[in-house]
C-alpha positions as CSV (number, residue, x, y, z in Angstrom):
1,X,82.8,79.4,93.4
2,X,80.1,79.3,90.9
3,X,76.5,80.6,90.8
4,X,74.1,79.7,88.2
5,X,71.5,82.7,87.3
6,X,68.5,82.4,85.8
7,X,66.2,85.2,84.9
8,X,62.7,85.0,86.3
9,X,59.4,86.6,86.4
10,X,59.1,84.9,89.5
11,X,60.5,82.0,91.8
12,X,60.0,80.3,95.1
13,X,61.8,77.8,97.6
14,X,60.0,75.7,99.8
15,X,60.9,73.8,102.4
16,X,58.3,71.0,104.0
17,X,55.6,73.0,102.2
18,X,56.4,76.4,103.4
19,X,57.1,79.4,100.9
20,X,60.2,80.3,103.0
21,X,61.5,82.8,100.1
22,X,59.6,84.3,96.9
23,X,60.8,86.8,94.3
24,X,59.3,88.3,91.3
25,X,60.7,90.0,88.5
26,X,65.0,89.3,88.8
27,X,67.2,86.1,89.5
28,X,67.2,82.8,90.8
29,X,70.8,82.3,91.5
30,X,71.7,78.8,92.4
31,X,75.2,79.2,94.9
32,X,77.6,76.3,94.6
33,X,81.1,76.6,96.6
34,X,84.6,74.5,96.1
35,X,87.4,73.8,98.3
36,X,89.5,76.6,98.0
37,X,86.8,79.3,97.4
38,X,87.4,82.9,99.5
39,X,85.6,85.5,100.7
40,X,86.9,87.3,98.1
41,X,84.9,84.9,95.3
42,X,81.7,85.6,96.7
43,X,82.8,89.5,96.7
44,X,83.3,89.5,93.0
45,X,80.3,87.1,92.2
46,X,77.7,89.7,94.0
47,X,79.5,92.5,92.4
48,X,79.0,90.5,89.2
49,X,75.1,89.5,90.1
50,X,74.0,92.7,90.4
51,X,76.1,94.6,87.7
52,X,75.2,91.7,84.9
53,X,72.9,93.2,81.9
54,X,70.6,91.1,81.2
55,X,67.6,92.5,81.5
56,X,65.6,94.2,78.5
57,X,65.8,98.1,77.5
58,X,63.1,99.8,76.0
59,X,63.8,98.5,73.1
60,X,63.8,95.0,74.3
61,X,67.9,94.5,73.9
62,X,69.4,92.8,77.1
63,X,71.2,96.1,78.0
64,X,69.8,96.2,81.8
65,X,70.9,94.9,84.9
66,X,68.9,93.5,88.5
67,X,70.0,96.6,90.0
68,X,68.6,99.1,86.9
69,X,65.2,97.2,86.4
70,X,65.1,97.2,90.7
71,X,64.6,93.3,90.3
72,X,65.1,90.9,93.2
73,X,67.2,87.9,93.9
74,X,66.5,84.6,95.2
75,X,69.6,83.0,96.5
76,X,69.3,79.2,96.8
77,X,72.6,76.8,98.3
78,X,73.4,74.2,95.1
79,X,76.5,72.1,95.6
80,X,75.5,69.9,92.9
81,X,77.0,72.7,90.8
82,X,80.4,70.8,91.3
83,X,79.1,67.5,90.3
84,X,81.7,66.0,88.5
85,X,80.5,63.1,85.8
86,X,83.0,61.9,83.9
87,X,83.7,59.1,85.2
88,X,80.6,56.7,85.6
89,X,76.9,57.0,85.8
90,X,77.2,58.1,89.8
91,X,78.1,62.1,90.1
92,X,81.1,62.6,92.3
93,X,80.8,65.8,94.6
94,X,84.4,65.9,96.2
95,X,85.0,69.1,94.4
96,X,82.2,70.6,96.1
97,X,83.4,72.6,99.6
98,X,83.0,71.4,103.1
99,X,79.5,72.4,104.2
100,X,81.1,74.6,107.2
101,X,82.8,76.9,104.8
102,X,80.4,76.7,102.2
103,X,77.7,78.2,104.4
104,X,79.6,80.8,105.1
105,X,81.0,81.6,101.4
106,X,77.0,81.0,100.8
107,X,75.7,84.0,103.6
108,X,78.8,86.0,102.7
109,X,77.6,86.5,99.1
110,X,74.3,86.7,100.2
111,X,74.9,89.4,102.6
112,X,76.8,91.4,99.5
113,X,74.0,91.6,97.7
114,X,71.8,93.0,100.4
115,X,74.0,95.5,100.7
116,X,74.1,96.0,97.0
117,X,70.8,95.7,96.1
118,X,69.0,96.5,99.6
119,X,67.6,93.6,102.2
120,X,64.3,93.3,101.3
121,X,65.5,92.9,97.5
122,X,67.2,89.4,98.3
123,X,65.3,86.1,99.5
124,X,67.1,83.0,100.2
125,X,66.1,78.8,100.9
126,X,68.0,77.8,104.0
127,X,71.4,76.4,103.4
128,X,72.0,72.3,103.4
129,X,67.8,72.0,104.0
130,X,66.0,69.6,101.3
131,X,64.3,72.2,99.0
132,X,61.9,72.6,96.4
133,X,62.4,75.2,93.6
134,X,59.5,76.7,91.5
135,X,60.3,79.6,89.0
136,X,59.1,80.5,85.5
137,X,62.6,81.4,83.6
138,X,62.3,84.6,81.7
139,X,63.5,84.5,78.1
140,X,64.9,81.5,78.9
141,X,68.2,83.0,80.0
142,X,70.4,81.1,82.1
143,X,74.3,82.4,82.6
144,X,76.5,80.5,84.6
145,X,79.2,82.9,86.7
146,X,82.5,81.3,87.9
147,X,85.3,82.6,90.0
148,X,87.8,80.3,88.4
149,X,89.3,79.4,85.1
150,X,87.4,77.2,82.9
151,X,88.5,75.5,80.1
152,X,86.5,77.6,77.5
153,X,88.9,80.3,76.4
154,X,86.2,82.7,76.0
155,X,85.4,82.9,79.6
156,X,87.6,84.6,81.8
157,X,87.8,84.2,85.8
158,X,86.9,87.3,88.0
159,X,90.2,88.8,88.4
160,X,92.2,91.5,89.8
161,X,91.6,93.0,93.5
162,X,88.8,91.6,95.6
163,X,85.9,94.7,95.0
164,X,85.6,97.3,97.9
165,X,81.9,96.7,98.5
166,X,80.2,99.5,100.2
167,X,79.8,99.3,104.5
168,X,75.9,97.7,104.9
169,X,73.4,99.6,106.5
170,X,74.2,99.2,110.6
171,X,71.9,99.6,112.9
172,X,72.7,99.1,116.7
173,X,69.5,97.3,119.1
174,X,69.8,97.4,122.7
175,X,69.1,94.3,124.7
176,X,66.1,95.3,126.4
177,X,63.6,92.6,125.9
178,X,63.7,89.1,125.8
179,X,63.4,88.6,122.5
180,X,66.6,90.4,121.6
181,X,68.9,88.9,124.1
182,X,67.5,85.6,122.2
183,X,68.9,86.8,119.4
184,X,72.0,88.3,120.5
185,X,72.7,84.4,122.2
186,X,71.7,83.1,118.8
187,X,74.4,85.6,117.0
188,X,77.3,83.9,119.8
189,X,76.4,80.5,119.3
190,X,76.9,81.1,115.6
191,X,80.1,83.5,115.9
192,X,82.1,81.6,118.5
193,X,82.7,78.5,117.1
194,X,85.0,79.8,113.8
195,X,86.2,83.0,115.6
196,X,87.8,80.4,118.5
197,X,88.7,77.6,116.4
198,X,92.2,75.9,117.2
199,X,92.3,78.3,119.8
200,X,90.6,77.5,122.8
201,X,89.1,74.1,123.6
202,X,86.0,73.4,121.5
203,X,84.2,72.6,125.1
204,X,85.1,75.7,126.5
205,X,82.8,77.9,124.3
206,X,79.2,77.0,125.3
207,X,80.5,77.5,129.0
208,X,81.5,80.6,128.2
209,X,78.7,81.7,126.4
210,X,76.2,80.4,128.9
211,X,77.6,82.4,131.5
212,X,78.1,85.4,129.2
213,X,75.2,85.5,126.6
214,X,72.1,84.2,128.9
215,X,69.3,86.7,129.9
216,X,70.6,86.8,132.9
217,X,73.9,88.0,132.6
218,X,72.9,90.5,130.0
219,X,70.4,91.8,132.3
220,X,73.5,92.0,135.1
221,X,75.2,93.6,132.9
222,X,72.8,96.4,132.0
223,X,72.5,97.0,136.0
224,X,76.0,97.6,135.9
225,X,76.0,100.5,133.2
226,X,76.9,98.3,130.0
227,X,75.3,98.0,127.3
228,X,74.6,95.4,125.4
229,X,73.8,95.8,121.5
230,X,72.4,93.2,118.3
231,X,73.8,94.8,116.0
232,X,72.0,94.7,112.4
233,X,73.4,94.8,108.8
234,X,71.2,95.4,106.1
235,X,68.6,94.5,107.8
236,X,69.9,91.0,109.6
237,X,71.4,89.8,112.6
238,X,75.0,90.3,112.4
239,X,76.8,90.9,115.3
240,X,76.6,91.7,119.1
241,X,78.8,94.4,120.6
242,X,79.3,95.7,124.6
243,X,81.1,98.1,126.7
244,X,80.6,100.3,129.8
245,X,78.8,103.0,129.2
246,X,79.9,104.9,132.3
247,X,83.6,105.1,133.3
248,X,84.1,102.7,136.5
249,X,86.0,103.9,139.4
250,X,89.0,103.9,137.9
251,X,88.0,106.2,135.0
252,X,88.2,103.8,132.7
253,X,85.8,101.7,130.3
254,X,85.6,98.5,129.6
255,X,85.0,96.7,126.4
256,X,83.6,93.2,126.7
257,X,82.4,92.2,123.4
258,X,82.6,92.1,119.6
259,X,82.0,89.3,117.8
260,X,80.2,89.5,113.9
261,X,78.8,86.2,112.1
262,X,81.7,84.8,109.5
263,X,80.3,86.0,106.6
264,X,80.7,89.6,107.4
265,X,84.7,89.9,108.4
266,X,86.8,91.7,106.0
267,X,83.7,94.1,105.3
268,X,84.3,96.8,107.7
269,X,81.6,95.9,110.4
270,X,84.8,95.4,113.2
271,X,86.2,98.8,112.8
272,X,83.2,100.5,112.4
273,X,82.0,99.1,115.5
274,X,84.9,99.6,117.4
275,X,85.1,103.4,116.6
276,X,81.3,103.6,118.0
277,X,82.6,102.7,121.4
278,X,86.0,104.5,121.4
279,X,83.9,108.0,120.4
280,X,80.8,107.2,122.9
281,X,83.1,106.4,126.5
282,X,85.2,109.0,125.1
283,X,82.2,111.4,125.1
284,X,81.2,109.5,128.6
285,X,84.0,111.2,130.0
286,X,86.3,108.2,130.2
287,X,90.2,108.2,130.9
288,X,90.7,105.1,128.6
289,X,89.4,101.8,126.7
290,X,90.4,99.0,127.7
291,X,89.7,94.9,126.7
292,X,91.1,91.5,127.2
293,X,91.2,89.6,124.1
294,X,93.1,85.8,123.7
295,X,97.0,86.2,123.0
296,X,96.5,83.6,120.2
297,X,93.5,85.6,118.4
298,X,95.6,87.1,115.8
299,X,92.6,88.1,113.7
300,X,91.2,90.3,116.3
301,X,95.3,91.5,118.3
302,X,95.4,92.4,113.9
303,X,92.3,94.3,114.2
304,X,92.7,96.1,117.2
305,X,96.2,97.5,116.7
306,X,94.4,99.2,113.4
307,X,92.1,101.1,115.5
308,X,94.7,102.4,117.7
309,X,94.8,99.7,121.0
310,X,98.2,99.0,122.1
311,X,99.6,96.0,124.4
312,X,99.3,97.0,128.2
313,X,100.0,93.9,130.1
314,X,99.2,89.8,130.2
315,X,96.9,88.3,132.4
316,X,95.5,84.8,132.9
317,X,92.6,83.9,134.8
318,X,91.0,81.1,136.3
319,X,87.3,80.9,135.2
320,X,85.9,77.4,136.4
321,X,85.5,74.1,134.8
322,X,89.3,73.5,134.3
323,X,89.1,76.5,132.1
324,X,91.2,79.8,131.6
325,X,91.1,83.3,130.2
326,X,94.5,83.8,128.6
327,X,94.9,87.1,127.5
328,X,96.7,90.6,126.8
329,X,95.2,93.2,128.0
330,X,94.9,96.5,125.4
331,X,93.6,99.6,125.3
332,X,93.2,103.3,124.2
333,X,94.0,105.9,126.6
334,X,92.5,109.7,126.3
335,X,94.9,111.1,127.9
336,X,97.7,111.5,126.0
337,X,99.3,107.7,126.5
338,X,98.8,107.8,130.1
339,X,97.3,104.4,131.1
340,X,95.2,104.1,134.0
341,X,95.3,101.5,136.4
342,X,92.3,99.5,135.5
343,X,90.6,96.0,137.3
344,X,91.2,93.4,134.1
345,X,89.6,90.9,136.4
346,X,87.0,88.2,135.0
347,X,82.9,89.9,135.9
348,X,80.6,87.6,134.9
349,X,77.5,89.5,135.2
């Protein structure tokens, strides 16, 4: 991964003739991504973006960084970065990453330094668009930061363990307008595709999230005591997340969703998210939390058995279209490893 900073006293992106983000005083940091890049690059690149001093003192020594002077960032995709010309008068770009997981590598370090710096401190173009760039470079100083070895022995790669970047700002909305279930549908559309990848049938997810995610069946859902949340991170859509707020019949609660955008896994969102629910239907009074999740979804069967769900039973049910749930039932009980009997049907609300 490489980003290229330049200082600024101010820059711009536009895109068909819209401002669409605008800094002053800080950086205009142009994100290029390679095959191979990790979650971890970007990790140590924001780190490095907002620790870097470059900015002048008092006594006008570059001895400051964006984060002491309370500069901003404007974060720009650039996969010309990886151009390669050595050979001929027509740049080769097959070092550059696929777009798929360079967007996310791109909103991954993006949504580092909002946490870092704060969201309204960091501006961005819109990733793969066609893009004009205005800025007036400060000094000039441009400094190029790189996640791997070059071959100039004076720069060394980011090294060592991946930085533990601090949990962003989380804020929880209910869907109950509109506009938010919009948005919470929006956050699906984006999530599902690389959570379910190679494991369910690429057809299968807009059926599923059109009869899980449309205002309707949110709005069935509240009616039958589960909530619905967007949840927010540092000030942007990042997730959605859903469970019964009242124990069913049985006891027990249900939780139906969690599911957070690519670029924030490995950042703590899950586990913070999943201790919400277990505290608040523990505090509802409920015997037990329970889920279904897909017996090939490692990442999340991983993720859960961290937070304390164990393995109940299997199930495997028949939702339309051709189309199955295949899953393992897990859960939490509260009362002391007793599990309830609990309906692990399909509701559709």
């Amino acid at each position: 991964m490489k980003i290229l900073l330049q200082r600024v006293t101010e820059a711009r992106v536009r895109i068909g003739g819209e401002v669409v983000g605008e800094i002053q005083n800080g950086f205009l940091a142009l994100v290029g991504c390679r095959a191979g890049d990790r979650a971890e690059d970007a990790d140590r690149l924001a780190v490095k973006t907002t620790a870097l001093r470059v900015f002048g003192d008092d006594a006008g020594r570059m001895n400051r960084s964006v984060l002491d002077v309370g500069g901003d960032v404007l974060a720009v995709s650039q996969f010309t970065l990886y151009a390669d010309t050595r050979k001929g008068n027509r740049p080769s770009f097959v070092a550059a990453g696929d777009p798929g997981t360079a967007e996310v590598l791109y909103e991954r370090y993006v949504a580092d330094l909002r946490t870092l710096l704060g969201g309204q401190r960091v501006a961005t173009g819109r990733f793969g668009a066609d893009m004009q760039v205005e800025l007036v470079n400060d000094g000039p100083v441009t400094i190029e930061l790189t996640s791997e070895p070059t071959e100039l022995p004076a720069v060394k790669p980011l090294a060592g363990p991946p930085p533990r970047l601090p949990l962003p700002e989380l804020e929880l909305v209910r869907a109950e307008t509109s506009e938010v279930m919009a948005r919470i549908r929006t956050v699906a559309e984006r999530a599902w595709p690389p959570t379910y990848q190679g494991i369910i049938p690429p057809e299968q997810i807009p059926y599923m999230i059109e009869r899980m995610y449309s205002e309707e069946a949110v709005r069935a859902a509240a009616a039958a005591h589960t909530a619905y949340f967007l949840v927010r991170a540092d000030g942007m859509d990042a997730g959605v997340v859903s469970y019964d707020e009242t124990p069913r019949a049985d006891g027990a609660c249900e939780f139906h969703k969690l599911y957070t955008l690519p670029q924030y896994w490995g950042r703590g969102l899950g586990h913070w998210l999943l201790q919400h629910a277990i505290e608040a239907t523990r505090a509802a009074g409920a015997t037990a939390l329970w889920l279904r999740v897909n017996r090939h979804n490692e990442r999340a069967l991983r993720a859960y058995a961290r937070a304390g769900f164990t393995q109940w039973r299997e199930v495997c049910s028949d939702i339309g279209e051709g189309f199955v749930m295949d899953d393992y039932v897990c859960g939490i009980s509260f009362r002391g490893g007793e599990r309830p009997p609990v309906d692990d049907e399909v509701h559709f609300h």
